[in-house]
N, CA and C atoms as a LAMMPS dump frame, in Angstrom:
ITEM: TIMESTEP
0
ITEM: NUMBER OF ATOMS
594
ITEM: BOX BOUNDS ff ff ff
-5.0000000000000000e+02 5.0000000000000000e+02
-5.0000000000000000e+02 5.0000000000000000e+02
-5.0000000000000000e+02 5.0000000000000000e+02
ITEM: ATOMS id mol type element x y z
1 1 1 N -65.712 -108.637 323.922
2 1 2 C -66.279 -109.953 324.032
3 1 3 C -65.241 -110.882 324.657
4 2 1 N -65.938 -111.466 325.601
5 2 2 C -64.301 -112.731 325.951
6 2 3 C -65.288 -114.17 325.975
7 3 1 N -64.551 -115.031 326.257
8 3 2 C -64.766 -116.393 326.043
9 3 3 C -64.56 -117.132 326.849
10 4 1 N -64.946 -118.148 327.979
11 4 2 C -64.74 -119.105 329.149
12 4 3 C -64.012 -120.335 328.46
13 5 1 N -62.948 -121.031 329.36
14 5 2 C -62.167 -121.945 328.84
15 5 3 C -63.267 -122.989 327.893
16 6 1 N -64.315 -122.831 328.723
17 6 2 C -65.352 -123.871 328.057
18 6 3 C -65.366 -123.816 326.658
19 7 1 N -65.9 -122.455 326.96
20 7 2 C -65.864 -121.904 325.128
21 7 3 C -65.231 -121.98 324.271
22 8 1 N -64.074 -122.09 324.605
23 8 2 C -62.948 -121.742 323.877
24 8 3 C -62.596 -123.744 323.333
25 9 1 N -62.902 -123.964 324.733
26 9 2 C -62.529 -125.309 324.099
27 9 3 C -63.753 -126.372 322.908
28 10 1 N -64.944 -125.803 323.58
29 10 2 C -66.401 -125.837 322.379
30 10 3 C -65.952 -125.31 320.668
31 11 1 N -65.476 -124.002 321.103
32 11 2 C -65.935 -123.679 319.785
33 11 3 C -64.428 -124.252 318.882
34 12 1 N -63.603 -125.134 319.265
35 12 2 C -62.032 -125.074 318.459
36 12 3 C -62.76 -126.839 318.124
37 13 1 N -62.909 -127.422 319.137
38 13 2 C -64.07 -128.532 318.702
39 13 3 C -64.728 -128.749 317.678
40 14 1 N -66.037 -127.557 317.467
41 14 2 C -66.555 -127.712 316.563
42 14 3 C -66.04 -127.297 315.766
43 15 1 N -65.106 -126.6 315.541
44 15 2 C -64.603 -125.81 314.184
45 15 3 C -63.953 -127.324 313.85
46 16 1 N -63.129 -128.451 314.392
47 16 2 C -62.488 -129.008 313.719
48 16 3 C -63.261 -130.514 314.089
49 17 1 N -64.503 -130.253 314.077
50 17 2 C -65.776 -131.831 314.158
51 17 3 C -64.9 -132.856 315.096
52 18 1 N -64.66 -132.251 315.962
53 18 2 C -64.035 -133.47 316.949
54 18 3 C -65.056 -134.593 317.453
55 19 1 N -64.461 -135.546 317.924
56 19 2 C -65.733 -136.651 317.931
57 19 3 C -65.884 -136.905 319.526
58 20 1 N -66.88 -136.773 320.055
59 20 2 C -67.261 -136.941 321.377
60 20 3 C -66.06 -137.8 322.126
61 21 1 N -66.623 -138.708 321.757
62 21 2 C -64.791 -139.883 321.864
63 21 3 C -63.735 -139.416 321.719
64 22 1 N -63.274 -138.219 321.493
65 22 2 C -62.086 -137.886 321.459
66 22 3 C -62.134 -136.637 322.211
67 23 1 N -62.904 -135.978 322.395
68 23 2 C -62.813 -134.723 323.487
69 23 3 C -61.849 -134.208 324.959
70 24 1 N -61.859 -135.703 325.445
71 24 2 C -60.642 -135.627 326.007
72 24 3 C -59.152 -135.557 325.732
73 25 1 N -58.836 -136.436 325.04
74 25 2 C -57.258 -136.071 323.867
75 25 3 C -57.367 -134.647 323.505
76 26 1 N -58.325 -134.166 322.844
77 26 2 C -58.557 -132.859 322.021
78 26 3 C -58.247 -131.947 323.766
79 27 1 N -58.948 -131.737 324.494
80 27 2 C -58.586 -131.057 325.998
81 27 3 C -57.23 -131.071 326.034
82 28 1 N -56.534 -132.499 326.354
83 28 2 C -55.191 -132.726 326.552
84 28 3 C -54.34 -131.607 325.808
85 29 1 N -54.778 -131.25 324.649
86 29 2 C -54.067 -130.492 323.334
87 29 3 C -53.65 -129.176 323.587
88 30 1 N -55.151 -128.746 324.4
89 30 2 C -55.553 -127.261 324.809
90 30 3 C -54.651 -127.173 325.945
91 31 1 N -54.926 -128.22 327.131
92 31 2 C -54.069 -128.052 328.069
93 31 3 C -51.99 -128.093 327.878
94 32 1 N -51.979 -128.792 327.088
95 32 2 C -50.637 -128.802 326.953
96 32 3 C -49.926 -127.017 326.737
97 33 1 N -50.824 -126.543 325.529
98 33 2 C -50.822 -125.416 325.065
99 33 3 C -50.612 -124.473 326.423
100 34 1 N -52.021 -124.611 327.241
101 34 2 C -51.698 -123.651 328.387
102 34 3 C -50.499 -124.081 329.189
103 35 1 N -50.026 -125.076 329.743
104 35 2 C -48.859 -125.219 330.422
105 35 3 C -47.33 -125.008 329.914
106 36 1 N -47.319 -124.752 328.15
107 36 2 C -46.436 -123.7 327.614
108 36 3 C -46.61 -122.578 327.309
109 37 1 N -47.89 -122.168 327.965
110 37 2 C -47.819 -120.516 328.321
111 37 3 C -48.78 -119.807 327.142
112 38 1 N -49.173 -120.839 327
113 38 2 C -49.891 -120.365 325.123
114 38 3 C -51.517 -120.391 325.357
115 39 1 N -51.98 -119.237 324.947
116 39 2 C -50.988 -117.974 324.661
117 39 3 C -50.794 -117.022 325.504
118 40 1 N -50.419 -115.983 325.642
119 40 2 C -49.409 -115.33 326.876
120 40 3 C -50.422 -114.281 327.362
121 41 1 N -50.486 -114.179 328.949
122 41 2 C -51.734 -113.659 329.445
123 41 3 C -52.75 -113.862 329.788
124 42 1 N -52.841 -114.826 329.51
125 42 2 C -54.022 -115.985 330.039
126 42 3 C -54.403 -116.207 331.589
127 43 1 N -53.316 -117.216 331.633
128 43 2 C -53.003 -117.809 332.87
129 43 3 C -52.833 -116.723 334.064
130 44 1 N -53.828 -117.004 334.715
131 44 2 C -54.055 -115.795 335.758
132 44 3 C -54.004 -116.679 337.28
133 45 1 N -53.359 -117.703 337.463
134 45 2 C -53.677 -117.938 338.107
135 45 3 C -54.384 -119.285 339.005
136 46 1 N -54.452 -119.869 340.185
137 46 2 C -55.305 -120.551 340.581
138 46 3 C -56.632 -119.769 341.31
139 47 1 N -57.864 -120.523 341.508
140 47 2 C -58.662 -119.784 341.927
141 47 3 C -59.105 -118.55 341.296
142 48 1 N -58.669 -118.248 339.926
143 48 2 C -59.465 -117.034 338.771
144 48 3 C -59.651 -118.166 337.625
145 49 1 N -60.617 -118.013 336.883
146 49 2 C -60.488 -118.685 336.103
147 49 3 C -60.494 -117.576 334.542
148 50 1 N -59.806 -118.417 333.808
149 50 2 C -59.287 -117.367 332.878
150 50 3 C -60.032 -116.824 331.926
151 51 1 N -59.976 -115.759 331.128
152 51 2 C -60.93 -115.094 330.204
153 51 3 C -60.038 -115.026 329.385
154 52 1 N -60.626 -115.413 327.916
155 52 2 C -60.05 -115.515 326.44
156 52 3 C -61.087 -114.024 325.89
157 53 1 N -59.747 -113.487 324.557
158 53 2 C -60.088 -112.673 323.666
159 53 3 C -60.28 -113.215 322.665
160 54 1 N -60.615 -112.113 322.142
161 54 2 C -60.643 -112.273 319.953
162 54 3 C -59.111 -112.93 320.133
163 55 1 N -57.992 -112.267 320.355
164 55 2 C -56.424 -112.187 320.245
165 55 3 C -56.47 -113.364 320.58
166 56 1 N -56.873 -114.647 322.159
167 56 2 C -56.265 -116.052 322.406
168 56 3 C -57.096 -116.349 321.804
169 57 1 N -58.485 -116.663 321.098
170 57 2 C -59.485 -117.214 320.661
171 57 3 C -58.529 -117.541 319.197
172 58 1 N -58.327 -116.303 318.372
173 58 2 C -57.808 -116.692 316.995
174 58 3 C -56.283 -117.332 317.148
175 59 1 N -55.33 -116.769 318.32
176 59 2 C -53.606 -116.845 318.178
177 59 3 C -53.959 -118.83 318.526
178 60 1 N -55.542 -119.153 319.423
179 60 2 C -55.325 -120.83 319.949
180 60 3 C -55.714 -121.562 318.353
181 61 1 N -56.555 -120.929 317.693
182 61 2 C -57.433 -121.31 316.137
183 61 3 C -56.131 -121.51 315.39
184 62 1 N -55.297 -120.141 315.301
185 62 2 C -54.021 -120.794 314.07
186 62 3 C -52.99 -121.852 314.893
187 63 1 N -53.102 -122.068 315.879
188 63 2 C -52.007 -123.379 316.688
189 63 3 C -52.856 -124.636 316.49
190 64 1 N -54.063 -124.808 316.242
191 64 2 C -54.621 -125.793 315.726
192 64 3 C -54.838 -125.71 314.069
193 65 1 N -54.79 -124.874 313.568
194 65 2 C -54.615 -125.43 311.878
195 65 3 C -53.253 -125.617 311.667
196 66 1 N -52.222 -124.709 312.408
197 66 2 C -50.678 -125.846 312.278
198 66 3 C -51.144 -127.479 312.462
199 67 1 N -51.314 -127.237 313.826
200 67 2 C -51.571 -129.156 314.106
201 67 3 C -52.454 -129.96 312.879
202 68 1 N -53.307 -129.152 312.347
203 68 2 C -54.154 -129.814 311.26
204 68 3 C -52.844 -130.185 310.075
205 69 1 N -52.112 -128.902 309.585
206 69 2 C -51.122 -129.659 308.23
207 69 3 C -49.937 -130.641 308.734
208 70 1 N -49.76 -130.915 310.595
209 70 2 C -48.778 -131.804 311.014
210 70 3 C -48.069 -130.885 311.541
211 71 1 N -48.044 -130.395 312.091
212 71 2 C -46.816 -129.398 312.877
213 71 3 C -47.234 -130.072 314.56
214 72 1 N -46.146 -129.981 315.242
215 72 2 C -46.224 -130.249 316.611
216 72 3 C -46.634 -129.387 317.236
217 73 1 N -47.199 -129.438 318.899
218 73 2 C -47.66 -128.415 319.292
219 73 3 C -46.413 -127.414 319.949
220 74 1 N -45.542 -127.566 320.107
221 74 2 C -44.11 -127.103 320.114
222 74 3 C -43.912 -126.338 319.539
223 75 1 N -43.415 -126.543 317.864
224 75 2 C -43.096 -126.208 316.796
225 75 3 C -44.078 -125.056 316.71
226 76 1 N -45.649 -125.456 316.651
227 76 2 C -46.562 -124.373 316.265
228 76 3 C -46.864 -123.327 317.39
229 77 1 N -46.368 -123.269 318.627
230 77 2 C -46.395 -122.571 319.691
231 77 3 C -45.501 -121.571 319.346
232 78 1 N -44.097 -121.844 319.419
233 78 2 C -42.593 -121.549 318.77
234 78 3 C -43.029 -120.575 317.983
235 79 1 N -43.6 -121.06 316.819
236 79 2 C -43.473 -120.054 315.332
237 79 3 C -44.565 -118.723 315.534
238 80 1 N -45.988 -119.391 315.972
239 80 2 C -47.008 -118.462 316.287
240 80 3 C -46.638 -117.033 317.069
241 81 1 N -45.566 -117.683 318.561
242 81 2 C -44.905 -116.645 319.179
243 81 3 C -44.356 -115.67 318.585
244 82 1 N -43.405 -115.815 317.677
245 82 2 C -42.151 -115.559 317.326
246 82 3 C -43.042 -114.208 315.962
247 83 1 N -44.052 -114.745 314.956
248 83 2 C -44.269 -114.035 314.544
249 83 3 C -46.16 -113.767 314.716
250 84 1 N -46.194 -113.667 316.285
251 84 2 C -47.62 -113.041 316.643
252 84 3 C -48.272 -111.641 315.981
253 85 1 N -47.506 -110.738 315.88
254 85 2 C -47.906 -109.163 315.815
255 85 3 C -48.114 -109.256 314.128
256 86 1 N -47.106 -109.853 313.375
257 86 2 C -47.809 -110.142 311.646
258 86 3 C -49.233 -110.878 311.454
259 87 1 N -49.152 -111.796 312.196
260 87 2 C -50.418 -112.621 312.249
261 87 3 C -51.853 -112.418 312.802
262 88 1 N -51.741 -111.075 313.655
263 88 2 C -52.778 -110.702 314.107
264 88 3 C -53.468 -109.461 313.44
265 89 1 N -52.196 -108.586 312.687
266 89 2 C -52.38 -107.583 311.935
267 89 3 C -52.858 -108.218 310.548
268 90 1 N -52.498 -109.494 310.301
269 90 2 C -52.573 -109.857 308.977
270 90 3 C -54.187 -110.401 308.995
271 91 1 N -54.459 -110.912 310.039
272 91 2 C -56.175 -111.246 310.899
273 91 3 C -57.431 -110.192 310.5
274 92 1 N -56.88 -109.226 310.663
275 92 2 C -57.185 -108.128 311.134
276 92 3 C -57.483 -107.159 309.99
277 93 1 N -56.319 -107.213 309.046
278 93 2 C -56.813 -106.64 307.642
279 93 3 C -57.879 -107.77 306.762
280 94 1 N -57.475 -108.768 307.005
281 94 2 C -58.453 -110.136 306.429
282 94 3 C -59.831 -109.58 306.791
283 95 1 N -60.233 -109.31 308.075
284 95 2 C -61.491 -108.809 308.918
285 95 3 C -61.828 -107.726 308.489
286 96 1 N -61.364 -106.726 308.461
287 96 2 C -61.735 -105.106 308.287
288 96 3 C -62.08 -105.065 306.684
289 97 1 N -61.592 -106.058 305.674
290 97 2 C -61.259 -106.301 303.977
291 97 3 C -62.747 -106.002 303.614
292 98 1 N -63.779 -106.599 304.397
293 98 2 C -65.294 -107.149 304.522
294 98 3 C -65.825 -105.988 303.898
295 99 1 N -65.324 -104.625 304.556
296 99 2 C -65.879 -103.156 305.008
297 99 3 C -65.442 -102.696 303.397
298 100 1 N -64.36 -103.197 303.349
299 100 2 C -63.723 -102.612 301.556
300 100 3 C -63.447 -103.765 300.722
301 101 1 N -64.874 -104.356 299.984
302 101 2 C -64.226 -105.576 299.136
303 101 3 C -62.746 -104.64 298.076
304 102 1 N -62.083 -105.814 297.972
305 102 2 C -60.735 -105.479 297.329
306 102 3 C -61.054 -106.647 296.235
307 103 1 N -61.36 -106.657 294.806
308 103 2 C -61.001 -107.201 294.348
309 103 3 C -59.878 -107.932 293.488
310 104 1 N -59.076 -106.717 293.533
311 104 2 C -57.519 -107.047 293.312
312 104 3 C -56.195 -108.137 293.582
313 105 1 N -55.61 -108.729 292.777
314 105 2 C -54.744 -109.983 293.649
315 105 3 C -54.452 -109.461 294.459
316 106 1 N -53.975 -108.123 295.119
317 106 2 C -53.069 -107.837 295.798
318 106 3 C -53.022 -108.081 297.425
319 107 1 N -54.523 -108.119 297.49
320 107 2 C -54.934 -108.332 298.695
321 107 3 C -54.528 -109.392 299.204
322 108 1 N -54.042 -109.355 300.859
323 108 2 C -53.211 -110.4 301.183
324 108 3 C -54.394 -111.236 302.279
325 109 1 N -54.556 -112.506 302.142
326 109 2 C -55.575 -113.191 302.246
327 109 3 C -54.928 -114.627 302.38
328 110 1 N -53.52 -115.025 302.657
329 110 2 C -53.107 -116.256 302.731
330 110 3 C -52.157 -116.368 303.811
331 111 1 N -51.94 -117.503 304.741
332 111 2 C -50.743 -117.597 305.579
333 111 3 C -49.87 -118.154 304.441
334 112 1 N -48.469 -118.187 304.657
335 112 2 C -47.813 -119.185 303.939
336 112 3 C -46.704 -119.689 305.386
337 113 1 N -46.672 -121.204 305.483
338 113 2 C -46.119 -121.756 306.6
339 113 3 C -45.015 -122.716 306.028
340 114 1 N -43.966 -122.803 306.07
341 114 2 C -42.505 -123.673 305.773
342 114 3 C -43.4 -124.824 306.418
343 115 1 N -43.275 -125.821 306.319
344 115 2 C -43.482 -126.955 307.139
345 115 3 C -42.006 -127.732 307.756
346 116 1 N -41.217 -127.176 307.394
347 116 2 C -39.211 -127.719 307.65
348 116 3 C -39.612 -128.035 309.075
349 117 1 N -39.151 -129.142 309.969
350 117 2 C -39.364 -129.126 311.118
351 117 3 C -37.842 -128.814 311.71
352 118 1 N -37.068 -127.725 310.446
353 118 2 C -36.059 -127.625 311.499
354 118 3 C -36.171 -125.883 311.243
355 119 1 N -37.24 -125.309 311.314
356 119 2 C -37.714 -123.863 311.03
357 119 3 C -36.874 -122.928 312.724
358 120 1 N -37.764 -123.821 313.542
359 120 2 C -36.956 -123.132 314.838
360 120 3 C -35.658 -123.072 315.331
361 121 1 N -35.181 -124.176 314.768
362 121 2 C -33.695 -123.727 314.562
363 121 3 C -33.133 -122.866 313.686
364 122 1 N -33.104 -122.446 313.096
365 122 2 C -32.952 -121.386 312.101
366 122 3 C -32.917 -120.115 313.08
367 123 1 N -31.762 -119.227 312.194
368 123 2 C -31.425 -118.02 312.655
369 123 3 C -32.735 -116.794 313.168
370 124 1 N -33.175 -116.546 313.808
371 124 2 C -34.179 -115.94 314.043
372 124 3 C -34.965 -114.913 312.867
373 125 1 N -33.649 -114.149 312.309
374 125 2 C -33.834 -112.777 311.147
375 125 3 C -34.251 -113.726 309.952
376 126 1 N -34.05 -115.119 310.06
377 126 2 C -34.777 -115.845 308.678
378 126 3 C -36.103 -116.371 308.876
379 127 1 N -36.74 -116.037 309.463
380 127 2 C -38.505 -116.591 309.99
381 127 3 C -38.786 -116.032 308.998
382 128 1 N -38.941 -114.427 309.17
383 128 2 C -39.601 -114.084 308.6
384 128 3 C -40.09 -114.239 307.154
385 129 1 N -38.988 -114.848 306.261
386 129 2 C -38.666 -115.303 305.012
387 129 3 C -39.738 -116.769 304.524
388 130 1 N -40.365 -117.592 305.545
389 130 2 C -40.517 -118.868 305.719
390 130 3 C -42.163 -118.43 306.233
391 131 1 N -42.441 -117.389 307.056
392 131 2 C -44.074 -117.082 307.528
393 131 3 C -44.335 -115.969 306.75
394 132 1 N -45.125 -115.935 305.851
395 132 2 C -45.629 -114.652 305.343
396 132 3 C -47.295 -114.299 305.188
397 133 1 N -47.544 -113.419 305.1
398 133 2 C -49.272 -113.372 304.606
399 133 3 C -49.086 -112.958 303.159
400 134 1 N -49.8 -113.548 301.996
401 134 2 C -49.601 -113.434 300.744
402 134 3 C -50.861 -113.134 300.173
403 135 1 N -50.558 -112.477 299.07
404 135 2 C -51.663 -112.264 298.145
405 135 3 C -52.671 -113.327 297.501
406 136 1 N -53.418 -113.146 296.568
407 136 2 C -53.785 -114.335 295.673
408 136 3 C -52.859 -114.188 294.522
409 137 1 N -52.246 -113.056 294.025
410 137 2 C -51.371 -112.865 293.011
411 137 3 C -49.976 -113.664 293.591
412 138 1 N -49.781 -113.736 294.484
413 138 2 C -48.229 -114.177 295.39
414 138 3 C -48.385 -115.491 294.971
415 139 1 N -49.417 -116.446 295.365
416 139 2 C -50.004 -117.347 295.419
417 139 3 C -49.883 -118.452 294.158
418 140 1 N -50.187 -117.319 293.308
419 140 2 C -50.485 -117.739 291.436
420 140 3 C -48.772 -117.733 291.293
421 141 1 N -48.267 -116.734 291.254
422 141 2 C -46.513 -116.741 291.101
423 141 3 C -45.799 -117.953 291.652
424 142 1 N -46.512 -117.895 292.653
425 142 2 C -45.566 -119.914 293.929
426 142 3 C -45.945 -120.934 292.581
427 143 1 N -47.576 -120.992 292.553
428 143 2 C -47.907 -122.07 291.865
429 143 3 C -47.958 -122.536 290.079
430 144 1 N -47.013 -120.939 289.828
431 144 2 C -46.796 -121.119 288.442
432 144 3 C -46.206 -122.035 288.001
433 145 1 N -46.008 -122.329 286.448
434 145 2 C -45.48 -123.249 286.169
435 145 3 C -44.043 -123.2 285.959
436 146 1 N -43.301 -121.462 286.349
437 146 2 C -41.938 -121.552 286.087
438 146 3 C -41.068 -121.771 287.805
439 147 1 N -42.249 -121.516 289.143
440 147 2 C -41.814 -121.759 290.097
441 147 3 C -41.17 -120.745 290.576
442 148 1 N -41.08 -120.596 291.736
443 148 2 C -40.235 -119.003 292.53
444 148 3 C -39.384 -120.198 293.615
445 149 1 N -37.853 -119.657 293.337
446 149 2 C -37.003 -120.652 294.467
447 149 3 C -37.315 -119.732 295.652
448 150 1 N -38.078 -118.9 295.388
449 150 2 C -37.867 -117.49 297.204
450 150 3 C -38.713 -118.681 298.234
451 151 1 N -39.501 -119.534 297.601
452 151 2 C -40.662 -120.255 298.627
453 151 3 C -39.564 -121.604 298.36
454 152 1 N -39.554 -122.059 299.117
455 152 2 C -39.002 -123.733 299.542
456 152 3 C -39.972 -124.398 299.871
457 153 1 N -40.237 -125.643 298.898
458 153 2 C -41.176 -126.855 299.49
459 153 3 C -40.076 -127.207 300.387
460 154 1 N -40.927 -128.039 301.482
461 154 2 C -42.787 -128.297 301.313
462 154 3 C -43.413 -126.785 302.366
463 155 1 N -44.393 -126.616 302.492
464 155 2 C -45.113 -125.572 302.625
465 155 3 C -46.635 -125.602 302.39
466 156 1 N -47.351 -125.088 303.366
467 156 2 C -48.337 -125.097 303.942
468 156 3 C -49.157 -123.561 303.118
469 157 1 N -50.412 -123.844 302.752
470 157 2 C -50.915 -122.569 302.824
471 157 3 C -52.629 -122.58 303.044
472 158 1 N -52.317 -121.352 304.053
473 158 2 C -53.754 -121.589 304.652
474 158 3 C -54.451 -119.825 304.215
475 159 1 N -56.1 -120.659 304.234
476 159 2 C -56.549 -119.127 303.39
477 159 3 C -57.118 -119.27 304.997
478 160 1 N -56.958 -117.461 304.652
479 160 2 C -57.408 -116.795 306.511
480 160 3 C -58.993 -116.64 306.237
481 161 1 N -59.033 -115.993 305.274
482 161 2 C -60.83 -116.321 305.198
483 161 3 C -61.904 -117.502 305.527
484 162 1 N -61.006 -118.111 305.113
485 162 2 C -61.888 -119.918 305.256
486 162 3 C -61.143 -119.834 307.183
487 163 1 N -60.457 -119.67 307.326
488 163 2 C -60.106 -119.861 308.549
489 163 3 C -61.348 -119.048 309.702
490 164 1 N -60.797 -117.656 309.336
491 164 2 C -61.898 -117.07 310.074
492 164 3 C -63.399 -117.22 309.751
493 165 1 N -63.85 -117.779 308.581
494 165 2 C -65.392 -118.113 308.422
495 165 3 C -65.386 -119.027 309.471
496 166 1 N -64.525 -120.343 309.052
497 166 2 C -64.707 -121.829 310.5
498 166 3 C -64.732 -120.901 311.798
499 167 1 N -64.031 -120.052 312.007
500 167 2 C -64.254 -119.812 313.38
501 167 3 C -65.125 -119.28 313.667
502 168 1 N -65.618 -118.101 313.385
503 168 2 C -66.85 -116.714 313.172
504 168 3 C -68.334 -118.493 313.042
505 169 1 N -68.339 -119.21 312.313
506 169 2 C -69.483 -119.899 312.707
507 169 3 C -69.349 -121.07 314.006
508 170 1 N -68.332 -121.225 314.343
509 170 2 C -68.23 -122.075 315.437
510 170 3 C -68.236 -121.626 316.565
511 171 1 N -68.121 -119.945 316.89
512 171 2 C -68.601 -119.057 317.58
513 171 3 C -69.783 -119.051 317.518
514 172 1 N -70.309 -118.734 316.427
515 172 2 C -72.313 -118.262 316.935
516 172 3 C -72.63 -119.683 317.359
517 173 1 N -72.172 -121.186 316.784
518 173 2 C -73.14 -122.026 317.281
519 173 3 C -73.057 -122.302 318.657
520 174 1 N -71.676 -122.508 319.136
521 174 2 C -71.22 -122.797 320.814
522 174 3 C -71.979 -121.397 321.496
523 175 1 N -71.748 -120.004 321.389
524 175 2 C -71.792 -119.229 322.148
525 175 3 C -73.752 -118.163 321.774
526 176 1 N -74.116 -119.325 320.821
527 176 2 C -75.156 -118.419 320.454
528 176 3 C -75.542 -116.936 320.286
529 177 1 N -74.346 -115.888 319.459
530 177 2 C -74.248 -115.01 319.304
531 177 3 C -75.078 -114.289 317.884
532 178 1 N -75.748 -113.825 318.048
533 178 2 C -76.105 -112.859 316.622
534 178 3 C -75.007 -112.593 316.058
535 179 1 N -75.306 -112.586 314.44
536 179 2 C -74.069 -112.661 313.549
537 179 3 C -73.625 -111.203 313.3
538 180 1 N -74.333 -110.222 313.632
539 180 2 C -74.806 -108.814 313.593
540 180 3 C -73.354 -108.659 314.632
541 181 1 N -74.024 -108.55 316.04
542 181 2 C -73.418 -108.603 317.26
543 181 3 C -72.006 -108.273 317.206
544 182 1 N -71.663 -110 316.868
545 182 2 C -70.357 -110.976 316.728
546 182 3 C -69.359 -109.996 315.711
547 183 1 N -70.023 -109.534 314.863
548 183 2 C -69.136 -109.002 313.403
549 183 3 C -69.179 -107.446 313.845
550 184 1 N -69.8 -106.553 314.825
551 184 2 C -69.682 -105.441 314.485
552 184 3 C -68.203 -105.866 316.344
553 185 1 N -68.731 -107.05 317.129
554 185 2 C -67.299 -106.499 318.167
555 185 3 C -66.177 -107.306 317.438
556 186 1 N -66.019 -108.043 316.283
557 186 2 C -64.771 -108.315 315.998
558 186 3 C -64.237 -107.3 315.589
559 187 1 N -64.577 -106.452 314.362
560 187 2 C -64.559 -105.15 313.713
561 187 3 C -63.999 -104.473 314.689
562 188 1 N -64.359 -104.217 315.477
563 188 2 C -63.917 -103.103 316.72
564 188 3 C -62.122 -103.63 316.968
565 189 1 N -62.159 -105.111 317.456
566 189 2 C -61.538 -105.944 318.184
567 189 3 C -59.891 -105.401 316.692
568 190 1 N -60.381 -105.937 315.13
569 190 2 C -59.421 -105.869 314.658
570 190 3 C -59.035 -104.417 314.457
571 191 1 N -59.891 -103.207 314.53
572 191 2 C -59.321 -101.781 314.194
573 191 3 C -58.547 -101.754 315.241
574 192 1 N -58.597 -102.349 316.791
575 192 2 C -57.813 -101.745 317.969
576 192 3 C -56.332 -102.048 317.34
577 193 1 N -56.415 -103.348 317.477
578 193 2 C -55.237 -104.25 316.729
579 193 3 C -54.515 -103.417 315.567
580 194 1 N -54.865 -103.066 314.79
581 194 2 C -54.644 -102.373 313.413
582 194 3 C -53.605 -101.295 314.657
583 195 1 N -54.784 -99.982 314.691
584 195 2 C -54.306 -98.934 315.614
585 195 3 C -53.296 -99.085 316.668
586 196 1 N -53.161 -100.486 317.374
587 196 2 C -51.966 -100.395 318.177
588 196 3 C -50.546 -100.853 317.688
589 197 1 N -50.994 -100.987 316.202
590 197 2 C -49.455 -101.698 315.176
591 197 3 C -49.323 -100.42 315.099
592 198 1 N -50.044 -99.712 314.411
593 198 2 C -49.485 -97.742 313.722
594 198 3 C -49.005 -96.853 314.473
């Protein structure tokens, strides 16, 4: 399945109720994004016009829920890059989860994002420490009442489910897709993903 800039810029719209009146700023956002290269592969060019995947459709979706908790588009370009291949695998088991409800905490079903705006400065081998995908059990441990120093406020946490529901319906309404359709080529889209991590 791919997606026309149109689309892409429709369906990130409706996922985040942008207001007619603002559609242009909201463009500006998208465009900035593409003229730092985001996300990589795209840009084909003058005179082609570009085709989006599942992969830029979701990697442009989490650079706008950074911008939603306050992250710059910089900052959230930066980090997204840096740890793409966790985030798409972590997408991806979120997606495929559907096929095997897990009712267990263990299941990892959360971003967790540092909000530090001095994250990119930081030694590279410490990202990983600061972006994680977490359980609901991980989750309960952060928000206990004895506290884990491993997480540093302040910090962001975003559930990928609610993420990918906003998107998965802001897809069928912009692109008028059967929900059937839509869910058996994401499925496909996240096993490739899966299979080209293993």
């Amino acid at each position: 399945m791919e997606f026309t800039y149109k689309e892409i810029q429709d369906i990130l719209s409706h996922k985040h109720h942008i207001a007619s009146t603002s559609r242009t700023a909201f463009r500006g956002r998208i465009q900035h994004m593409q003229r730092l290269g985001f996300p990589s592969g795209v840009n084909t060019g003058k005179g082609r016009p570009a085709s989006y995947t599942w992969r830029e459709l979701l990697l442009m979706g989490l650079a706008f829920e950074y911008l939603e908790i306050g992250s710059t588009p910089d900052r959230s370009i930066a980090e997204i890059i840096k740890i793409e291949d966790m985030l798409l695998t972590g997408l991806s088991k979120v997606i495929l989860a559907t096929e095997q409800p897990d009712a267990s905490e263990q299941a990892n079903h959360f971003l967790f994002a540092e909000l530090s705006a001095l994250l990119t400065l930081r030694a590279e081998d410490s990202w990983h420490q600061q972006c994680k995908i977490l359980s609901f059990g991980d989750i309960k441990q952060i928000l206990s009442s004895e506290g884990n120093d491993a997480y540093r406020s302040p910090y962001a946490i975003i559930d990928l489910r609610q993420f990918l529901g906003g998107m998965f319906t802001s897809v069928g309404e912009i692109c008028g897709l059967n929900n059937q359709i839509m869910a058996k080529d994401i499925k496909l889209w996240a096993s490739r993903q899966l299979s080209d991590v293993l």
